[in-house]
C-alpha positions, 0 to 999 in steps of 0.5 A: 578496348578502354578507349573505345568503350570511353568512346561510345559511352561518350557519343552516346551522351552527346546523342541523347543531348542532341536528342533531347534538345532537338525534341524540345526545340520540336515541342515549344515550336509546335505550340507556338504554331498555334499562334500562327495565322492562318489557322488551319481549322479544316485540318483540326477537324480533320484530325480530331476524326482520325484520332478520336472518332477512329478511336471510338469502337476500340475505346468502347470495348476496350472500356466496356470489358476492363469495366466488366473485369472490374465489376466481376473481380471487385464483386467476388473480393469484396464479398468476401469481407461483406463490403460488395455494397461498394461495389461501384464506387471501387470501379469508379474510382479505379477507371476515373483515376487510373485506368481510363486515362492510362488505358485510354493513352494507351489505346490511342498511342497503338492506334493514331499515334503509330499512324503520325509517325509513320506519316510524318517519317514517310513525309520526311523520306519522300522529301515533303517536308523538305519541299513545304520548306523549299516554298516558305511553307512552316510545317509546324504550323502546316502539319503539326500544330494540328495534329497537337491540338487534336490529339489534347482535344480527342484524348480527354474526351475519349477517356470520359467515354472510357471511364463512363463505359467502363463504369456500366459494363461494371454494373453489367457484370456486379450487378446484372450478371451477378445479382448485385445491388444496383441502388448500392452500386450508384449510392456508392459511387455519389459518396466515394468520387469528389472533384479531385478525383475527376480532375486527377483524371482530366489532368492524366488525360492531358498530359497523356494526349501532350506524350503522345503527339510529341513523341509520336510525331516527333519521332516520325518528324525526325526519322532521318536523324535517329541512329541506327534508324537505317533507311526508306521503309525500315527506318520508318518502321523502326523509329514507329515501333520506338516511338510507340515504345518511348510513348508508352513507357512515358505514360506510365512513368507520368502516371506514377509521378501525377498520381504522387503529386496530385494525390 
């Protein structure tokens, strides 16, 4: 029972290994591919669209609510201690920081980034991936480069909309809703948010969208080498719910880790 226990505690570690080097081979592979001509520029278009543009609506609610919940929470707390004239600058403080670009990540991951793995884990068991490399054709310059691109382009963009979304549905609920003061609301917000804290939020959102295409597409680009992943359809499924997983606890991992350095 010793032995075997040893056993597995040791081939667990030689997975993780094995694992961890294989993603980051995966990754610096992906980058270079960047440099790689031709450029297929159509396809980055292609992608921005599916992971941005497609992101659009769920964004859009997703940002005009928590800004709302925000406005009535943040209006009832601070009136409490005669502070509801920074009403605005605690929301947008509170988006620009840390939930627009967590939320933001967060979205996307359930959304597009589900959609790369299961994509690329099909790809892999039908045999394609296999087939572009049969005809000399690098897949990381083919499908991946792209859709790394893409995503550290759409992701940024889409927390902007987040974070300026968010900021009027809080004025909604603080101001219209509850007869708050709306010249406050904005004053409040000129004086309290600076750069650092725009670029605090920039910096999440590119490090979040670079989490989110690596793990996701990482995940789905090797599902034939994930233990215990099983095969055809159930070990595309299995590796897209880890992968959504993996991606999201990450993200909140470099949030608290960002936000210690950068503060």
């Amino acid at each position: 029972m010793l032995y075997q226990a040893i056993e597995r505690l040791g081939n667990s570690a030689l997975y993780q290994t094995r694992d961890l080097g294989r993603m980051g081979r995966y990754l610096l592979l992906s980058l270079l591919g960047v440099f790689k001509r031709p450029f297929r520029f159509n396809e980055l278009l292609r992608q921005i669209r599916l992971i941005g543009a497609h992101s659009f609506v769920v964004i859009f609610f997703t940002g005009a609510f928590t800004g709302m919940v925000l406005g009535l929470q943040g209006y009832y707390t601070l009136r409490k201690f005669g502070a509801d004239g920074v009403l605005g600058s605690a929301v947008a403080l509170s988006l620009i920081r840390e939930l627009g670009p967590v939320l933001t990540a967060l979205m996307v991951t359930g959304r597009a980034g589900s959609a790369m793995c299961a994509e690329l884990g099909i790809m892999r068991n039908s045999e394609q991936i296999d087939a572009l490399e049969c005809m000399s054709v690098d897949p990381f310059r083919y499908l991946i480069t792209p859709k790394f691109l893409a995503t550290l382009i759409a992701v940024p963009l889409l927390t902007l909309i987040f974070n300026v979304v968010g900021i009027y549905g809080g004025y909604l609920a603080g101001v219209i809703l509850l007869d708050g003061n709306p010249g406050a609301y904005f004053v409040s917000m000129e004086h309290s948010v600076v750069n650092k804290d725009i670029n605090l939020g920039i910096i999440k959102s590119f490090v979040f969208g670079l989490l989110i295409v690596w793990i996701c597409t990482g995940r789905g680009y090797f599902v034939h080498k994930i233990r215990n992943a099983g095969f055809g359809a159930e070990a595309v499924s299995k590796v897209t719910t880890q992968a959504v997983v993996m991606t999201s606890i990450a993200i909140l991992v470099w949030d608290y880790l960002l936000t210690a350095m950068l503060l």
